[in-house]
NULUMRO-171285 format. One record per residue: x, y, z of N, C-alpha, C in turn; residue in one letter; residue number from 1. Coordinates in steps of 0.2 Angstrom, whole numbers. Example, Ala and Ser with C-alpha at 12.3 -4.5 7.8 and 13.67 -1.06 7.14 Angstrom:
66;-28;39;62;-22;39;66;-16;39;A;1;
64;-11;35;68;-5;36;64;0;39;S;2;
//
This chain:
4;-6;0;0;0;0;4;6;0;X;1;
3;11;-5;5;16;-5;1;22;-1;X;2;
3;27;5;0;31;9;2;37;5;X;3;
-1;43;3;0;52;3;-2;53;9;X;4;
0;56;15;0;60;21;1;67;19;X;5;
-3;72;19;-3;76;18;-3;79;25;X;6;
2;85;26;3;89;34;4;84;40;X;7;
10;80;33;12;75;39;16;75;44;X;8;
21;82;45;23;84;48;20;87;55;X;9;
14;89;53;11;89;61;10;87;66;X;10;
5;89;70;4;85;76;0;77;75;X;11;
-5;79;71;-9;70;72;-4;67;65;X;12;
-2;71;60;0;68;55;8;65;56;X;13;
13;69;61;17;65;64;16;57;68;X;14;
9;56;70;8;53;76;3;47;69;X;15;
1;48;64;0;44;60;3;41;54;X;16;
10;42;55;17;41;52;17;35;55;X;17;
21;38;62;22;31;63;18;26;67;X;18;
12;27;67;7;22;68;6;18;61;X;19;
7;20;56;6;16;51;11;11;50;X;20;
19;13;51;24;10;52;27;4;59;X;21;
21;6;63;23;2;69;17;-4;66;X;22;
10;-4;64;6;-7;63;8;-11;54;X;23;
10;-5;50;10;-10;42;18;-12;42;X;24;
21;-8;45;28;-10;44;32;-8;38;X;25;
34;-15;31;37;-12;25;32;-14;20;X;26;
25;-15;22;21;-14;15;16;-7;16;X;27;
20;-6;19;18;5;18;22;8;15;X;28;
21;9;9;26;14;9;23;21;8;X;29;
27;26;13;24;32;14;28;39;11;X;30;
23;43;8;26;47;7;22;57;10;X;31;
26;59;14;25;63;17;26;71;15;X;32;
20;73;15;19;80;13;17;86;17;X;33;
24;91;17;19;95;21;22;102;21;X;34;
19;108;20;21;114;18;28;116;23;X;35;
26;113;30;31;117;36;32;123;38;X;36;
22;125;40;23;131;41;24;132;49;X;37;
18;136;53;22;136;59;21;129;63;X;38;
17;126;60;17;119;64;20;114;64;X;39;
21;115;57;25;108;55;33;107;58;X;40;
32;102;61;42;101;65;45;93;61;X;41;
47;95;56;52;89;54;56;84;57;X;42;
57;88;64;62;83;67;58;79;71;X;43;
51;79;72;49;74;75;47;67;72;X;44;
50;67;64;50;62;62;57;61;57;X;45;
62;61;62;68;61;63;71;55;60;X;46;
68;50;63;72;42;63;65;38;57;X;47;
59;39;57;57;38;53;59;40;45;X;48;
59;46;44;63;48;36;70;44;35;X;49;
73;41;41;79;36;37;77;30;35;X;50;
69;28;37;68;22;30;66;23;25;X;51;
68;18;22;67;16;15;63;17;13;X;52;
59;17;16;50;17;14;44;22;18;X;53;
50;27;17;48;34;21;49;40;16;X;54;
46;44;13;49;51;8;46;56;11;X;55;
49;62;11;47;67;9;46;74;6;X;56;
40;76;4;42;81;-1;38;87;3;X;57;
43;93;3;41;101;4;37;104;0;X;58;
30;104;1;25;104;-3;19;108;0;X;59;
15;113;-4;8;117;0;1;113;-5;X;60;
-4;109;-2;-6;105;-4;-11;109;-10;X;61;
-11;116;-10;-11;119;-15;-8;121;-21;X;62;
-3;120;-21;2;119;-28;-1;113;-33;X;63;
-2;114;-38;-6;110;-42;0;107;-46;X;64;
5;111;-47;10;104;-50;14;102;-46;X;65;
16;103;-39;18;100;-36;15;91;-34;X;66;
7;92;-34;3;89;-31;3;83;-36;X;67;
2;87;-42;1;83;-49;9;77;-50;X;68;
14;80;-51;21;77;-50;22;70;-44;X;69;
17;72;-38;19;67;-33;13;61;-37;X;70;
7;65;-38;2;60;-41;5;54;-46;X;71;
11;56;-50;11;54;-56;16;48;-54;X;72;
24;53;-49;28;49;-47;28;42;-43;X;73;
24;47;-36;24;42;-32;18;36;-33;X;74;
12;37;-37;6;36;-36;3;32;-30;X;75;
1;36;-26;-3;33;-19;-10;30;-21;X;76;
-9;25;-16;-19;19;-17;-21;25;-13;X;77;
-20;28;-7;-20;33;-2;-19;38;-1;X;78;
-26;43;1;-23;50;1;-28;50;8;X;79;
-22;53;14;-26;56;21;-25;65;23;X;80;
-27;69;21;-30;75;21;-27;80;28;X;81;
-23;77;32;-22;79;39;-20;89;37;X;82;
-16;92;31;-16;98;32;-21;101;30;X;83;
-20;106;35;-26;111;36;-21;118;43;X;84;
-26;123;43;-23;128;48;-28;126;53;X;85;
-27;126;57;-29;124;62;-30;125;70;X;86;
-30;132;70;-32;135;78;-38;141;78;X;87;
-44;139;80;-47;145;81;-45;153;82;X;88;
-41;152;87;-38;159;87;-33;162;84;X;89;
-30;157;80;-27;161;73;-32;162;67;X;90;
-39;159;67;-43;158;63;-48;166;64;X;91;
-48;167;68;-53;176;71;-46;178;70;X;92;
-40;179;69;-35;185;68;-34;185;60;X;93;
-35;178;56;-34;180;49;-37;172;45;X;94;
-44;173;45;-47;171;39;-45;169;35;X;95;
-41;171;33;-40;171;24;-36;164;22;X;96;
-32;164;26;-25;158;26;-30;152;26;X;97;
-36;154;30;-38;147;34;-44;145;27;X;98;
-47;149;23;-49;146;17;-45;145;11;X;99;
-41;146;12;-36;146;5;-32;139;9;X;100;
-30;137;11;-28;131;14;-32;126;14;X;101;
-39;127;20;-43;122;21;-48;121;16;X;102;
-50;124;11;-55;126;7;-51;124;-2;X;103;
-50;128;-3;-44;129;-10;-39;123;-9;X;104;
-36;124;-4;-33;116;-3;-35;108;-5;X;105;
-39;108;0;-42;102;-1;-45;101;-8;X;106;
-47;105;-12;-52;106;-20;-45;105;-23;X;107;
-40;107;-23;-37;105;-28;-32;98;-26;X;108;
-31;97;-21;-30;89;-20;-34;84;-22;X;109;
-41;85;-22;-44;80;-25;-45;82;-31;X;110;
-45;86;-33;-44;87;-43;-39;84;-44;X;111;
-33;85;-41;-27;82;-44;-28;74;-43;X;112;
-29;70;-37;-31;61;-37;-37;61;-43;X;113;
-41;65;-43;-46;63;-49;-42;62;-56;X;114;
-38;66;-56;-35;68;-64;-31;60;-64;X;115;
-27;60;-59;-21;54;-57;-26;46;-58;X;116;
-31;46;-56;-33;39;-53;-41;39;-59;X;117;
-40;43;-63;-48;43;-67;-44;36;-73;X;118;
-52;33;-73;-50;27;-78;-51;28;-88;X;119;
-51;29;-90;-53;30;-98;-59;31;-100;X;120;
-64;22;-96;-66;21;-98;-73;22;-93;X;121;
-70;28;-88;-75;30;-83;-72;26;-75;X;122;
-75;30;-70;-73;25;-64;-67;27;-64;X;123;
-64;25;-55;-58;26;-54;-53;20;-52;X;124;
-47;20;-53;-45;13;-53;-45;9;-44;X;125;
-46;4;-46;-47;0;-39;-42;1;-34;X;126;
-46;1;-28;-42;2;-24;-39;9;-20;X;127;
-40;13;-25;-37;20;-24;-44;24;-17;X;128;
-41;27;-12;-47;30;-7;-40;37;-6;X;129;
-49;41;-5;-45;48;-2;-48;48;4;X;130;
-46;53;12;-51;51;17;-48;58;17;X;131;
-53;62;22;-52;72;22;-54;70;31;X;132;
-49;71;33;-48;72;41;-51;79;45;X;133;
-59;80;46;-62;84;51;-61;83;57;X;134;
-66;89;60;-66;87;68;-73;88;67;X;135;
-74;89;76;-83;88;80;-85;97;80;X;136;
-78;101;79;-81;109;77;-84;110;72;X;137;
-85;107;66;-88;107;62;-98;107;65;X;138;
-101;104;69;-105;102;72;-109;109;76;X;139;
-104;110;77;-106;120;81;-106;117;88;X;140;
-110;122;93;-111;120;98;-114;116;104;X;141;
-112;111;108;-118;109;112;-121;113;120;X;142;
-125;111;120;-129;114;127;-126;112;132;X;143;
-123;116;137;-121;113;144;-130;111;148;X;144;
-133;107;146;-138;108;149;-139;105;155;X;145;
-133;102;159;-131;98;164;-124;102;166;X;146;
-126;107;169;-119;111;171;-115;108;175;X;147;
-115;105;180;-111;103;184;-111;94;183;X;148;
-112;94;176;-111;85;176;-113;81;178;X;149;
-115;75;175;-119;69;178;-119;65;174;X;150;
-117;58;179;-118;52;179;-121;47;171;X;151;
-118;46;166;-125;42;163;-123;34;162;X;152;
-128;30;159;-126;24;157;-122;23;151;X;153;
-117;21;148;-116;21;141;-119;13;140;X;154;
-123;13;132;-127;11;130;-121;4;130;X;155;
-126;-4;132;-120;-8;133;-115;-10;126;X;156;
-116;-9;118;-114;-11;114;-107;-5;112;X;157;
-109;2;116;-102;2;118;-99;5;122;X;158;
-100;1;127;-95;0;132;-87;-1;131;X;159;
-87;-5;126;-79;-5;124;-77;1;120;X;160;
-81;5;118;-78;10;115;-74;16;122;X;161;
-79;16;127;-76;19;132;-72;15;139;X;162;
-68;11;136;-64;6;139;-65;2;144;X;163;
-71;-2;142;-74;-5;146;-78;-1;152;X;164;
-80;4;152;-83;6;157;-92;9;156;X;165;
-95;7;159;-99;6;159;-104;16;160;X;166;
-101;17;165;-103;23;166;-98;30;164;X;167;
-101;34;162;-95;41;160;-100;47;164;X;168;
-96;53;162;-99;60;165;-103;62;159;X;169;
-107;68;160;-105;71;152;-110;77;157;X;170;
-111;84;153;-113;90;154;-117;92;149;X;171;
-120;89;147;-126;89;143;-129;80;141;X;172;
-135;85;137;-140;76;137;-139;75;128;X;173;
-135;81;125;-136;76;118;-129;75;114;X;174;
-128;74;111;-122;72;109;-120;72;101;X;175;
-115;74;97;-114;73;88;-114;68;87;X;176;
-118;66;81;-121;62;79;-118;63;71;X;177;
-118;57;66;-115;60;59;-122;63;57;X;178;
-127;64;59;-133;64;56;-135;74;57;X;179;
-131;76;62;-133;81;65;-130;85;59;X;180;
-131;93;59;-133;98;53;-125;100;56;X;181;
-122;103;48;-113;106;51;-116;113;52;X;182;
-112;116;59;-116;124;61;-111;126;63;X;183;
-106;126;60;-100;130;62;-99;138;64;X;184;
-94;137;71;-97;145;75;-91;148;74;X;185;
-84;146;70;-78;151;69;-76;151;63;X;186;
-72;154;62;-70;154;53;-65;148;53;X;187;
-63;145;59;-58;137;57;-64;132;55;X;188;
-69;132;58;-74;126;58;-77;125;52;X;189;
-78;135;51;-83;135;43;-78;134;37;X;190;
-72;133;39;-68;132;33;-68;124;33;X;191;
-68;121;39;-67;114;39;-74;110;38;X;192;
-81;114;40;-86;113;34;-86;111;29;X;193;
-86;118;26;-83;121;20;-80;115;16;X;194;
-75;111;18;-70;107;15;-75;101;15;X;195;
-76;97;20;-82;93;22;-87;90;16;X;196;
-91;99;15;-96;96;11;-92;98;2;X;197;
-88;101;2;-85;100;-3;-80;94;-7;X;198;
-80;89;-1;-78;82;-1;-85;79;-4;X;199;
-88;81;1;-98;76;0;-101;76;-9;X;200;
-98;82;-11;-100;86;-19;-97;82;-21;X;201;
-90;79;-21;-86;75;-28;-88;68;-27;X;202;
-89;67;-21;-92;60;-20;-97;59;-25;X;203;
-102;63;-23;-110;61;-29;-109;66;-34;X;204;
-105;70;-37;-104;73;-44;-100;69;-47;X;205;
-94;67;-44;-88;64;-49;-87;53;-46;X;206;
-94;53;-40;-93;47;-40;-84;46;-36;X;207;
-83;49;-34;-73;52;-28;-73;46;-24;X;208;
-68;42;-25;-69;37;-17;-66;42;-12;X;209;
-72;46;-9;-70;48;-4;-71;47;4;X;210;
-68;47;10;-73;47;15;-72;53;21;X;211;
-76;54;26;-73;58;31;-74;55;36;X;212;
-67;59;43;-69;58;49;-68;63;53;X;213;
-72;62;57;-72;70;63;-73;65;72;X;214;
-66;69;73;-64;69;78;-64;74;84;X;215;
-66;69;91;-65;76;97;-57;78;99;X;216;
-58;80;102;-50;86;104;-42;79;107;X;217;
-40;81;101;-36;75;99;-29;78;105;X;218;
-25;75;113;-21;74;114;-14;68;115;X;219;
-10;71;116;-3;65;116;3;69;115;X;220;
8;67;112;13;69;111;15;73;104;X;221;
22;78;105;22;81;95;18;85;95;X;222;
13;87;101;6;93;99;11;100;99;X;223;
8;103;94;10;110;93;9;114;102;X;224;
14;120;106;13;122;110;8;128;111;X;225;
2;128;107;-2;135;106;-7;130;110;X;226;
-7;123;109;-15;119;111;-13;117;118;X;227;
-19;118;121;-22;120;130;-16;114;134;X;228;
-15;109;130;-11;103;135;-4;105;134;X;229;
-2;106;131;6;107;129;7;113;133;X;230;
4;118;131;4;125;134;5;124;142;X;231;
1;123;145;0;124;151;6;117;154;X;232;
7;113;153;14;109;154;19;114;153;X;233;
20;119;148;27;122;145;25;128;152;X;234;
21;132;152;18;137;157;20;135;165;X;235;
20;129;167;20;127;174;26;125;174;X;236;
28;123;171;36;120;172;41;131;174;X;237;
37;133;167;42;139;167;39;143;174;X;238;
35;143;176;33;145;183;30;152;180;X;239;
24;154;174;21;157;171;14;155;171;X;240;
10;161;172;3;163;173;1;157;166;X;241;
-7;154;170;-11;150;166;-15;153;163;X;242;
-16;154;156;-22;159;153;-28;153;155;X;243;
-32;156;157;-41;152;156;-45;154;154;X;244;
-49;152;146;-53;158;145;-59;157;150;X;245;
-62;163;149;-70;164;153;-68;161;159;X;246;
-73;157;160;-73;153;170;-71;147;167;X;247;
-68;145;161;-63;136;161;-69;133;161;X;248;
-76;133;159;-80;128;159;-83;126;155;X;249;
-81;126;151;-82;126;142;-80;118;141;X;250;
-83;113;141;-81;105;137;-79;104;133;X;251;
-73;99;131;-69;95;125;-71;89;128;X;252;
-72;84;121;-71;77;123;-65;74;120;X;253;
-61;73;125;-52;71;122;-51;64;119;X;254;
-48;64;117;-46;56;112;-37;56;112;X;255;
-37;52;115;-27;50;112;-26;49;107;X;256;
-20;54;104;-19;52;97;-18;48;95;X;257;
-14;44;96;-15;36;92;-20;31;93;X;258;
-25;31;95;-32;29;95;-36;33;91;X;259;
-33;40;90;-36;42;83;-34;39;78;X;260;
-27;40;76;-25;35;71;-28;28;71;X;261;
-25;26;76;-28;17;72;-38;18;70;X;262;
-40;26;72;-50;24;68;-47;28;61;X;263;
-44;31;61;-42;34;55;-41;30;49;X;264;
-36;25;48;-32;18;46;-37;13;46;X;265;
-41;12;50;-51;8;50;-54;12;44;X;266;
-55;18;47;-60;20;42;-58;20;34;X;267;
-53;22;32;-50;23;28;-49;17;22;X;268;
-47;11;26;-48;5;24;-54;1;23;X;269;
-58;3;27;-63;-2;27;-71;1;29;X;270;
-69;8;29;-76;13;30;-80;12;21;X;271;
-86;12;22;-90;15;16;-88;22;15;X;272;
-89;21;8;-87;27;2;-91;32;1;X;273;
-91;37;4;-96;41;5;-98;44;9;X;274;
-95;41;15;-97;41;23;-94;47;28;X;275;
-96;49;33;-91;53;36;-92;48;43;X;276;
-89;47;48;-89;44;54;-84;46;59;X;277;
-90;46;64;-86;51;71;-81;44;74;X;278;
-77;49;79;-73;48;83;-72;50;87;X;279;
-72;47;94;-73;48;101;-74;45;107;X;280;
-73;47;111;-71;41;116;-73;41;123;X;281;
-80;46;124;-85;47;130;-78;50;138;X;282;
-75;55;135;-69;58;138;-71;66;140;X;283;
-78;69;142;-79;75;143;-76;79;149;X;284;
-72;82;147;-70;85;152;-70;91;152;X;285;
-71;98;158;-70;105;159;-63;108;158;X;286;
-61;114;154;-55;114;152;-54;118;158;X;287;
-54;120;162;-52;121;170;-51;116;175;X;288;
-54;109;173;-53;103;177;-47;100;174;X;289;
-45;100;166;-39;100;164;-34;106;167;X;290;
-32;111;167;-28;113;170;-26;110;175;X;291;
-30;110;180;-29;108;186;-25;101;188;X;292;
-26;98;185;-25;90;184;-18;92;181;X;293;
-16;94;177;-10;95;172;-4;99;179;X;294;
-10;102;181;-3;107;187;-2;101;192;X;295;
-8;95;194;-8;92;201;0;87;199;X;296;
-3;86;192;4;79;191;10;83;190;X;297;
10;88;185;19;91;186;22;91;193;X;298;
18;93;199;21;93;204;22;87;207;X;299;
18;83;208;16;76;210;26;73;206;X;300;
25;72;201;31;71;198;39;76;200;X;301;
39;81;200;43;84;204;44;84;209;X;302;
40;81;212;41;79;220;45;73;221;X;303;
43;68;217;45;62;217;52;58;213;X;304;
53;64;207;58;62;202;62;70;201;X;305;
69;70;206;74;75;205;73;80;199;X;306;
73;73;193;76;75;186;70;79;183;X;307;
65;80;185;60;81;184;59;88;188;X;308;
61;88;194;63;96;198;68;100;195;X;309;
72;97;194;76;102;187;73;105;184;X;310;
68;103;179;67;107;175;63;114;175;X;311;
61;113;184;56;120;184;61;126;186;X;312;
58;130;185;63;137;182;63;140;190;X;313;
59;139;195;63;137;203;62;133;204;X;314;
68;128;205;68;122;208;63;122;215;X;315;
65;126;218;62;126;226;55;127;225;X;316;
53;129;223;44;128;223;42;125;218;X;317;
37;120;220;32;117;217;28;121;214;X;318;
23;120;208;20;121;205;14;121;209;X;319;
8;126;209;-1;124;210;-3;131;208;X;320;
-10;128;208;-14;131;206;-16;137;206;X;321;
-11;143;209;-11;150;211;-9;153;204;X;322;
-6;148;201;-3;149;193;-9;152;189;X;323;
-13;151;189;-22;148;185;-24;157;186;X;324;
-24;159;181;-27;165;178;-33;166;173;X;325;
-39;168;175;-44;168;171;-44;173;167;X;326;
-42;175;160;-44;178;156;-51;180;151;X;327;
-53;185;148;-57;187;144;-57;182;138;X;328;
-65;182;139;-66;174;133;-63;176;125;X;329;
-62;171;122;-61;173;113;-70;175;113;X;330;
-71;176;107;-77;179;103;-78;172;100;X;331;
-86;169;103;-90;164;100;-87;158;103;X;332;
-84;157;108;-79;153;113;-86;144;113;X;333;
-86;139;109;-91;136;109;-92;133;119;X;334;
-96;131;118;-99;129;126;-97;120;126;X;335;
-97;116;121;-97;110;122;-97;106;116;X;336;
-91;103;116;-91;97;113;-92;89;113;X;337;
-98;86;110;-96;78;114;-101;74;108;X;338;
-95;70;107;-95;65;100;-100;55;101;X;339;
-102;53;99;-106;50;98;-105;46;92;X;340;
-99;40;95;-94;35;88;-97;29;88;X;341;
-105;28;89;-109;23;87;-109;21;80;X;342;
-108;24;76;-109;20;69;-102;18;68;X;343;
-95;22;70;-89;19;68;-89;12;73;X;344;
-92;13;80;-89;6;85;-94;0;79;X;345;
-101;2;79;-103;-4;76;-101;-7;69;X;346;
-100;-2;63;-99;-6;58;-91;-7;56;X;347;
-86;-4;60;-79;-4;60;-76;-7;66;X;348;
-79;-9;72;-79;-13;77;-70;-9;82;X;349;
-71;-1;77;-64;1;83;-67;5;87;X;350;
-63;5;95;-63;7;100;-56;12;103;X;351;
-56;15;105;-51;18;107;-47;12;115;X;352;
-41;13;116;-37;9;119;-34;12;125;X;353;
-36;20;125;-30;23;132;-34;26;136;X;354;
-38;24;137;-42;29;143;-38;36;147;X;355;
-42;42;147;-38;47;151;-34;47;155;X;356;
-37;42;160;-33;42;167;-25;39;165;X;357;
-25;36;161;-20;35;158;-14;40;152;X;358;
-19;42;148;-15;44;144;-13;53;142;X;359;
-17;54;149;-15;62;151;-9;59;156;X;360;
-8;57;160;-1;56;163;5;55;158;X;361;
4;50;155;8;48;150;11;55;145;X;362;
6;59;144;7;62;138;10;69;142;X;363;
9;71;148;13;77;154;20;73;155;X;364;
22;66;154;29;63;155;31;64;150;X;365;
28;65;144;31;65;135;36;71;136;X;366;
32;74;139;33;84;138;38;86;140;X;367;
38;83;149;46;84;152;52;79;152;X;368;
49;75;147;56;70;143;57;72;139;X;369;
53;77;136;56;79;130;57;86;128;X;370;
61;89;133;59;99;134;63;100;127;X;371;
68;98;123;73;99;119;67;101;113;X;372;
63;94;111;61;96;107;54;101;108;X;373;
51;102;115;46;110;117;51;118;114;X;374;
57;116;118;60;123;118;62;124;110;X;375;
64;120;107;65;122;98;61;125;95;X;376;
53;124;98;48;127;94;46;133;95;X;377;
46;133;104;44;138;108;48;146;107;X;378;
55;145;106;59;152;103;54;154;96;X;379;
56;162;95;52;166;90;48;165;88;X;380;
44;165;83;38;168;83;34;163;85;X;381;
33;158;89;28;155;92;29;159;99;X;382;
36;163;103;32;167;108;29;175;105;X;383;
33;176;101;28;182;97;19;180;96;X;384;
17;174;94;12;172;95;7;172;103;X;385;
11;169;106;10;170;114;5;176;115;X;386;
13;180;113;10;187;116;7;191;114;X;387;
5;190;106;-1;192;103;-8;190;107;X;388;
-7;183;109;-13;181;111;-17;182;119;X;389;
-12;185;121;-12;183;130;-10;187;135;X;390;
-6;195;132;-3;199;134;-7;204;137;X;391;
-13;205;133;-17;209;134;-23;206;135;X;392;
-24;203;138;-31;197;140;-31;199;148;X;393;
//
């Protein structure tokens, strides 16, 4: 199998490299695209670019002969969609990137596989699938219509979806459904719309093996330092004020990156053509209860492991919660997220594998095992970025 990654140098597109290589090994061969703008970090696929059966090409997925040249050369069965611009609050500071990338982009990626993969004689040749990697903002907003969270049953067919457990929290009664209408509340989401139903158009005009998946608020390791979990790890350790927007009670339902991958790599494979299917993993959490949880463990670990005390910028004090700064919410700041991956657990029988109580510790150990690669990214304009965003909140 031939894979195109496109914005593979990203965060989940690093983290689906090599998931693909840890699971297909040497019948992938992968070929890695990604413009490398402020996201992309090359060197977090460092050891992977020295196999054989890894390439990369410096490419904006809008270049049409760029696009067209890898089409020809390397010809992928496989095209997975991962770039895109992708933060809301660079998305309110400058629109424009974020439809010419996510919008314009995706349109000509898939003109370019239709051109590559059209057969003569009509139809496209076997085998060939393109998959366009959404999220759950796409959806708009849910109700906190349970403020303070409660209890419910998860239905028993998927309880393996939410790792064996029978009961979860959530803060509202309803949930995204592929069914629900896209109501996108910022210019990232309407651009990830936008791209969506622009996927759904080539499907039924051009007959496109296409598919989509949308996903909840993807953590782990490799994540860009502008997103809530990296940030506030990088923040506490430096012994720096924790932005919150509003009162921190705003819901994401989290997923582990590589549990997103391995439904990515299902659906892709073996999703219906045409389809779009959620991902998720009944993980509803308040991004105030996140913080907190991210300050208890840095210090918890600091306490325990020297090597680890080192890295705060005073050794002598521990980390808590005095750090936690409530800021001025963004504009259209959504209330809730929370994904409903009945139709992937049933007819693609994946689950996700890392439950949070797990894979949030794991992924705060990533961070401070790995400050070399944080601080690379964190110089220039990712802190001129900062301070755009937070200086004046």
């Amino acid at each position: 199998m031939k894979y195109l990654v496109t914005g593979g140098a990203g965060f989940i597109g690093t983290n689906f490299v090599k998931y693909i290589i840890d699971v297909h090994g040497k019948d992938a061969d992968i070929c890695v695209l990604d413009a490398l703008t402020y996201a992309g970090n090359l060197s977090s696929l460092h050891r992977e670019l020295q196999l054989p059966n890894v390439y990369f090409v410096h490419a904006d997925i809008g270049d049409k002969a760029a696009i067209t040249e890898i089409m020809r050369d390397f010809d992928p069965d496989l095209v997975v969609n991962f770039a895109a611009e992708s933060h809301v609050d660079r998305s309110i500071d400058d629109p424009g990137i974020f439809l010419r990338t996510n919008i314009l982009g995706t349109q000509n990626l898939m003109d370019c596989c239709r051109a590559a993969w059209s057969c003569p004689e009509g139809g496209y040749r076997s085998g060939k699938r393109f998959l366009q990697v959404s999220t759950d903002e796409v959806y708009g907003s849910l109700e906190r219509d349970l403020p303070d969270g409660r209890s419910f049953e998860i239905p028993e067919p998927l309880c393996h979806v939410a790792g064996g457990r029978t009961e979860s929290v959530a803060y509202g009664s309803k949930f995204f459904t592929e069914d629900c209408p896209l109501q996108p509340r910022s210019p990232y989401s309407a651009s990830k719309a936008s791209a969506d139903m622009l996927v759904l158009s080539y499907v039924h005009t051009y007959g496109f093996p296409a598919l989509i998946t949308r996903c909840s608020n993807n953590y782990g390791p490799y994540q860009f330092p502008e997103k809530l979990i990296p940030l506030v790890i990088n923040n506490v350790l430096q012994g720096k004020p924790l932005p919150v927007y509003g009162d921190g009670r705003n819901v994401r339902d989290w997923l582990y990156v590589t549990d997103h991958c391995a439904a990515i790599d299902t659906v892709l494979l073996h999703g219906r053509l045409g389809e779009a299917y959620n991902i998720g993993g009944f993980n509803e959490k308040q991004n105030i209860d996140i913080v907190e949880m991210i300050i208890d463990q840095v210090a918890d670990l600091c306490r325990s492991h020297e090597k680890y005390r080192s890295l705060l910028s005073n050794p002598q004090q521990l980390p808590d919660r005095s750090l936690i700064r409530f800021v001025s919410d963004r504009p259209g700041h959504d209330a809730r997220y929370a994904i409903d991956p009945a139709k992937t657990a049933a007819e693609l029988g994946w689950a996700p594998r890392i439950p949070f109580a797990d894979g949030l510790p794991e992924t705060v150990r990533w961070y401070l095992d790995n400050r070399s690669w944080v601080t690379d990214i964190v110089e220039g304009d990712y802190q001129k970025y900062y301070d755009k965003m937070y200086s004046n909140r």
